[in-house]
C-alpha positions as CSV (number, residue, x, y, z in Angstrom):
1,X,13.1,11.2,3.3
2,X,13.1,8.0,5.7
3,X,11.8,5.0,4.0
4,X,9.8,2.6,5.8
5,X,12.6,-0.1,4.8
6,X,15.2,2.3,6.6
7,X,13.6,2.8,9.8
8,X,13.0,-0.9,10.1
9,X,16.7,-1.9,9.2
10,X,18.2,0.7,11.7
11,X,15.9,-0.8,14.5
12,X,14.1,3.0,15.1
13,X,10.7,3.0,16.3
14,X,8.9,3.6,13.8
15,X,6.8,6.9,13.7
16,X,3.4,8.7,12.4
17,X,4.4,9.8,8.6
18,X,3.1,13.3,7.5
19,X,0.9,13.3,4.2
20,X,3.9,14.8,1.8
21,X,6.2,11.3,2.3
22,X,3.1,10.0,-0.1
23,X,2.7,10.1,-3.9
24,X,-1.0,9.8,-4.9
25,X,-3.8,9.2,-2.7
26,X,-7.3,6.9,-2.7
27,X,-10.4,7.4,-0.3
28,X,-11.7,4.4,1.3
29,X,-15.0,4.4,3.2
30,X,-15.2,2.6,6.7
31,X,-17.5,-0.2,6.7
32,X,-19.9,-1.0,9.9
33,X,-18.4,-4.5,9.2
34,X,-14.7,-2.8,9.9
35,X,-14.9,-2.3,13.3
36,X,-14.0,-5.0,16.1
37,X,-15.7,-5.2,20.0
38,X,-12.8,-3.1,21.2
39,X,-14.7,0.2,19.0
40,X,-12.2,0.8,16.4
41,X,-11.3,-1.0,12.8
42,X,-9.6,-4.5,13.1
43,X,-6.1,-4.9,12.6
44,X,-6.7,-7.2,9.6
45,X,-8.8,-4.5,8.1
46,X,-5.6,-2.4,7.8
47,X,-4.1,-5.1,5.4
48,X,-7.4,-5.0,3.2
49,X,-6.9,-1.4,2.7
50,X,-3.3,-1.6,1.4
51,X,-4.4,-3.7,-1.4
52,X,-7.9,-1.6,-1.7
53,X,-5.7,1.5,-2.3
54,X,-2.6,-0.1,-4.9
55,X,-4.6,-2.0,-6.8
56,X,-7.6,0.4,-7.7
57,X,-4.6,2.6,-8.4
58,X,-2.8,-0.1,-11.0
59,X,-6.6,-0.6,-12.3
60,X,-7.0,3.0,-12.9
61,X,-4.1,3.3,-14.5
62,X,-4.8,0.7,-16.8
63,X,-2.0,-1.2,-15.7
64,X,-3.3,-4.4,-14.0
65,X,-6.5,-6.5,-15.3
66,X,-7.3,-8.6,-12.9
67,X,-9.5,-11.0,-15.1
68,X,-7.2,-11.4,-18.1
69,X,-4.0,-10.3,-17.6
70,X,-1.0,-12.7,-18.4
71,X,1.2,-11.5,-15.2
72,X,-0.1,-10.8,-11.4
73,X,1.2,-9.9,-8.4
74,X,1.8,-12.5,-5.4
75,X,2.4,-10.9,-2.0
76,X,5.6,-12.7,-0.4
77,X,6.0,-9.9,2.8
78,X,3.6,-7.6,4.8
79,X,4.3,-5.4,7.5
80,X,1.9,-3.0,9.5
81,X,2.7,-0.2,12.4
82,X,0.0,1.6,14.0
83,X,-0.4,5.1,15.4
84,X,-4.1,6.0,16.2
85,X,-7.1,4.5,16.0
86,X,-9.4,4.7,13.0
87,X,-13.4,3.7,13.6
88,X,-16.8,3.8,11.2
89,X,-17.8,6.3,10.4
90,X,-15.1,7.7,9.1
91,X,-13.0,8.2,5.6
92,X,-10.0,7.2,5.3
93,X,-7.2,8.2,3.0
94,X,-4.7,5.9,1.6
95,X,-1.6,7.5,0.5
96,X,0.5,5.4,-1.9
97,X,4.4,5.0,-3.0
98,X,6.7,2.8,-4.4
99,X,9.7,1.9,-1.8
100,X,11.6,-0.2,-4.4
101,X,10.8,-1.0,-8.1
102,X,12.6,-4.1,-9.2
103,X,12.9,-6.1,-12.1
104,X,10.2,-8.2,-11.0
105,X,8.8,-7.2,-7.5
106,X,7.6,-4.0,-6.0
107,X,8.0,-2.4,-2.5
108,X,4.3,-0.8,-2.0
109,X,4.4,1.7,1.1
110,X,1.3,2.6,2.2
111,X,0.7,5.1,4.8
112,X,-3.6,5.1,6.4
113,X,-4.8,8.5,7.5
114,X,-7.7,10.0,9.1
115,X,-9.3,12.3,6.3
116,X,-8.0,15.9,7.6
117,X,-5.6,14.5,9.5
118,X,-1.3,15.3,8.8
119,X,0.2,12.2,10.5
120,X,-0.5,8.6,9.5
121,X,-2.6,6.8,11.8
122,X,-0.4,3.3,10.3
123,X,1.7,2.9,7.9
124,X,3.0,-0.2,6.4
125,X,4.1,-1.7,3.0
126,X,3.6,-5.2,1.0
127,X,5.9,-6.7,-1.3
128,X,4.6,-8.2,-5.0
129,X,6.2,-10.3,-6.8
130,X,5.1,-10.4,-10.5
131,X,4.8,-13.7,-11.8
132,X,2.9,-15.1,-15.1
133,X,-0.7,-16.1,-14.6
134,X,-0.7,-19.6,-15.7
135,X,3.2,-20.5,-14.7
136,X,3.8,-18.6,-11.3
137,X,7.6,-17.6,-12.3
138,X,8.7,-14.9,-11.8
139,X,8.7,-12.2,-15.2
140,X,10.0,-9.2,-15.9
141,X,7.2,-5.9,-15.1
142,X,5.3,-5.4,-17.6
143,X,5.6,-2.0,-19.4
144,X,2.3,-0.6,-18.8
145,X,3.2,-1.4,-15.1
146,X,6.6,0.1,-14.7
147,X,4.5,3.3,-16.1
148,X,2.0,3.4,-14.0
149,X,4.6,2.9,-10.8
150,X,7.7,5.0,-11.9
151,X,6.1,8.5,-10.7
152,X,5.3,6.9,-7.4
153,X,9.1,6.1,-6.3
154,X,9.8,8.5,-4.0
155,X,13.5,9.3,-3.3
156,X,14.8,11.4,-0.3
């Protein structure tokens, strides 16, 4: 399997991913809010969704607590491609993966589909970096998180 990382470091244009280069999936409802003049959801939105999708995941999981938790995630890099258009009213599936688990960041690759649909209509990824609530240096993933993210590296 092509990571996101990969295509992007050989300079290939990037390209629609099919449903199976994702681990676990989270619906997400359009908003009427979501879409811009042009008829179709804002770029920005996109963005929104990624975190939407990983962190109800890590929430679910019961490895993030947003409210009390001594270590959070700080994004430090984004990145975004799109494919087709997405517009309200419609339901959109966020397919998840882990890129790269490190000591104490994670790769998130996210790929935004149509509901039905086999080919990512974007795809993207966001990198955390877990730091300590109070101190903002870096620490070492917490157990419960590693968990909750190993069955989500996908190797290919």
């Amino acid at each position: 399997m092509t990571s996101i990382a990969t295509i992007a470091e050989k300079n290939v244009r990037p390209q629609a991913l099919p449903r199976s280069a994702f681990a676990v999936f989270r619906d997400i409802s359009t908003r009427w809010s979501d879409n811009d003049v042009y008829g179709h959801v804002n770029n920005v939105i996109y963005y929104s969704w990624f975190d939407t999708a990983v962190n109800t995941y890590l929430i679910e999981q019961g490895a993030l607590d947003i409210h009390h938790g001594e270590t959070i995630g700080l994004v430090i890099e984004t990145q975004c491609n799109y494919f087709a258009p997405l517009a309200y009213p419609q339901l959109v599936q966020a397919g998840i993966r882990v890129g790269k688990l490190g000591s104490s960041s994670v790769r998130y690759e996210v790929g935004l589909f149509a509901q039905g649909q086999e080919l990512s209509a974007a795809h993207g990824h966001f990198v955390h970096v877990y730091v300590g609530r109070e101190d903002r240096r870096p620490c070492a993933l917490p157990a419960s998180l590693r968990a909750a993210l190993s069955p989500l590296v996908m190797v290919g």
